[in-house]
C-alpha positions in Angstrom: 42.1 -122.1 4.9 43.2 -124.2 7.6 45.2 -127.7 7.4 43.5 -131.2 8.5 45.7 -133.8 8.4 43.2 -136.9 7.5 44.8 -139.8 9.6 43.7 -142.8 7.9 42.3 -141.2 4.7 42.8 -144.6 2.6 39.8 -145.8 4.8 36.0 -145.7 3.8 35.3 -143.1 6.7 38.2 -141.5 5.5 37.9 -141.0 2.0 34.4 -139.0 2.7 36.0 -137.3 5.3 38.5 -135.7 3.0 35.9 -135.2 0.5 34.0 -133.5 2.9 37.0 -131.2 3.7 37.6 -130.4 -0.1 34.3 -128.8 -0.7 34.7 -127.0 2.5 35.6 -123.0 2.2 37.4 -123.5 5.5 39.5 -126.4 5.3 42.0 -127.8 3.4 42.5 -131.5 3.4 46.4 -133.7 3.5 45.3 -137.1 2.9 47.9 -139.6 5.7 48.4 -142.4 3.2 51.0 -145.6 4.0 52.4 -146.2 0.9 53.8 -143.6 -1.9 51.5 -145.6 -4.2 48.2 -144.2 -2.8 49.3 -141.1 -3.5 48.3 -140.3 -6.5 44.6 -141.8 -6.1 44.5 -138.1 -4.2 46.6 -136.2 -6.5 44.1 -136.8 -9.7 41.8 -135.0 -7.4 44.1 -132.0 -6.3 43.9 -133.0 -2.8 47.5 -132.8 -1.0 49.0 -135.9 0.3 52.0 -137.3 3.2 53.4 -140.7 3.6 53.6 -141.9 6.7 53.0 -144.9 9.1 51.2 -145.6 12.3 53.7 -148.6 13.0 56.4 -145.8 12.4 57.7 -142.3 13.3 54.8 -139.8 12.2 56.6 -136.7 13.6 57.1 -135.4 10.0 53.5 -135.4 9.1 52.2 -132.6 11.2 54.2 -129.8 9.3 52.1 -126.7 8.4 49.3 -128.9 9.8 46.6 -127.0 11.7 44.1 -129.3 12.9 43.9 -133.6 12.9 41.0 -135.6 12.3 42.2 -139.5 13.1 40.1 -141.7 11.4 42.4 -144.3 10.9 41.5 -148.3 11.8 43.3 -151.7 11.5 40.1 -153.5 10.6 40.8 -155.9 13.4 44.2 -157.0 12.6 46.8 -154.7 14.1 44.2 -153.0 16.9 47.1 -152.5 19.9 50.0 -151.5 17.2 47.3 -148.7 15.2 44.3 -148.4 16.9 46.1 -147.9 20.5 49.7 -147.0 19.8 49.4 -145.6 16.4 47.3 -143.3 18.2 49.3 -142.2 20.7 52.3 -141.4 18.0 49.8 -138.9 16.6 48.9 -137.1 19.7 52.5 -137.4 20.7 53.4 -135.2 17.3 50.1 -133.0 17.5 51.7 -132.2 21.1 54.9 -131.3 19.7 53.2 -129.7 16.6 51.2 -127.4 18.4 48.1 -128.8 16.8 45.2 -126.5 17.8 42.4 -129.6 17.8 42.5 -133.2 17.1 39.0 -134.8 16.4 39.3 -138.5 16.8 37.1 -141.0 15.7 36.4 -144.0 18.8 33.7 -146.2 18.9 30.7 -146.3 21.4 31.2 -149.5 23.6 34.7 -148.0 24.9 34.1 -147.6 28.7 33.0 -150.9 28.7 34.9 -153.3 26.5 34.4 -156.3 28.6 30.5 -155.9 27.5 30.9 -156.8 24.0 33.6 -160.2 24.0 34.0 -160.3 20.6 35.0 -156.7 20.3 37.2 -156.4 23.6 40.8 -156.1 22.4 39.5 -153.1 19.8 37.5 -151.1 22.3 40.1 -151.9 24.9 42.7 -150.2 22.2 40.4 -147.4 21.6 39.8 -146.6 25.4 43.3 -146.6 25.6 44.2 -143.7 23.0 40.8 -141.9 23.7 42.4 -141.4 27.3 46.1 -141.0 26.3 44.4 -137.7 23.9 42.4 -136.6 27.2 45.6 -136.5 29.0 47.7 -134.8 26.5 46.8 -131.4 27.0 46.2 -131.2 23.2 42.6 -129.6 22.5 40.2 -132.7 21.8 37.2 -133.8 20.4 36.5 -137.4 20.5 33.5 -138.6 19.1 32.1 -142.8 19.3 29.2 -143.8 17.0 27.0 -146.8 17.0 27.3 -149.4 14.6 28.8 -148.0 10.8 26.7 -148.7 8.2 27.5 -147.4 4.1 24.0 -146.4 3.9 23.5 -142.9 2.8 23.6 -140.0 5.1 20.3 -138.3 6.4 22.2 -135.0 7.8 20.5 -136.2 11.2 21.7 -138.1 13.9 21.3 -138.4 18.2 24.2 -137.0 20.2 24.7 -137.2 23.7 27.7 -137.1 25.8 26.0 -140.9 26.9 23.7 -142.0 24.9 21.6 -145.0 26.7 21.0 -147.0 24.3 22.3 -148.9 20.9 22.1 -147.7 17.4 23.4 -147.5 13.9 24.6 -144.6 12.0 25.8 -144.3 8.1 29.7 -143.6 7.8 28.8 -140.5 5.6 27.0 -138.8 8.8 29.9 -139.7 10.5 32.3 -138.4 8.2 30.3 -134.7 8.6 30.3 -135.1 12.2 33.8 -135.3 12.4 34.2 -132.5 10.0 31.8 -130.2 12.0 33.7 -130.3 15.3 36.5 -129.3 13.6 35.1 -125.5 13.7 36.3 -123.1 16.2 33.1 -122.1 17.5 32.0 -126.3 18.2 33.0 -128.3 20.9 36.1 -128.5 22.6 37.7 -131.4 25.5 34.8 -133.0 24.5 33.2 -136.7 24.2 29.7 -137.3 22.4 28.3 -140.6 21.5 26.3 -140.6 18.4 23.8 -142.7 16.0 21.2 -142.3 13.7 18.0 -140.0 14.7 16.0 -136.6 13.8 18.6 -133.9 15.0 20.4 -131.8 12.7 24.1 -132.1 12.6 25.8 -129.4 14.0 26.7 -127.6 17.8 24.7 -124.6 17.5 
């Protein structure tokens, strides 16, 4: 069983990310939570926890970790010091950890912030850590869906390194995504754009 440090596992994307990880026969979730009282809303369910913060050193965090899936967000109100920086204090410690993948969750939109005005200082911040993770030497993949809906998940979506055109896709899909390219046989240094369609989730 390998260890996935869940950056951001407070979150809705997440919370099924680690639940996705706890039914899995390969993995083995730690839940990232801020404060020592969200821990036991993962305890009750057996599901290992560390405190740490994004705004703070994180270096302890990646202890007997194996892999990282960062799924963390500021919801808008923090994007440069988490979404950018808070970032970058994770890759820095997956560097130093000798972390052997770290899937990160971006958003499609990032190569061109200016695009979308109401959305520029987040996809600015995203570009940002997406390309501080590319740069890092540590074993990547970063994946940018559409817009996140809480619909329920259909198991199928459209990936492309580029897709050309817009789209929705339900967190839960998203959440499996993200857990699927944490295998060793899917991708790796990789960037895919995805939202909802009629493909099966998966690499093979």
């Amino acid at each position: 069983m390998e260890n996935i440090l869940v950056v951001g596992a407070t979150g809705t994307t997440g919370k099924k990310v680690v639940r996705l990880l706890k039914a899995s026969q390969y993995f083995e979730p730690v839940a990232m939570v801020r404060k020592e009282s969200q821990v036991d809303e993962f305890l009750v369910q057996d599901i290992k926890t560390v405190v740490g913060d994004l705004a703070e050193d994180v270096s302890h965090t990646v202890l007997d970790i194996d892999k990282i899936v960062f799924a963390a967000g500021s919801g808008g109100k923090n994007v440069v010091q988490v979404d950018q920086e808070g970032a970058k204090k994770m890759i820095d410690a997956a560097k130093a950890g000798g972390i052997r993948k770290f899937v990160m969750l971006s958003s499609m939109g990032v190569d061109q912030p200016e695009e979308v005005p109401a959305l520029k200082e987040y996809l600015e911040a995203k570009q940002n850590a997406d390309k501080y993770l590319q740069a890092s030497a540590v074993p990547y993949v970063i994946i940018r869906p559409g817009s996140l809906t809480n619909e329920k998940g259909t198991g199928k979506i459209q990936m492309a390194k580029s897709l050309d055109k817009q789209g929705s896709i339900s967190r839960e899909d998203v959440a499996k995504v993200l857990t699927k390219a944490l295998n060793d046989d899917g991708p790796a240094n990789e960037v895919f754009e995805i939202i909802a369609g009629n493909d099966l989730i998966g690499w093979n």
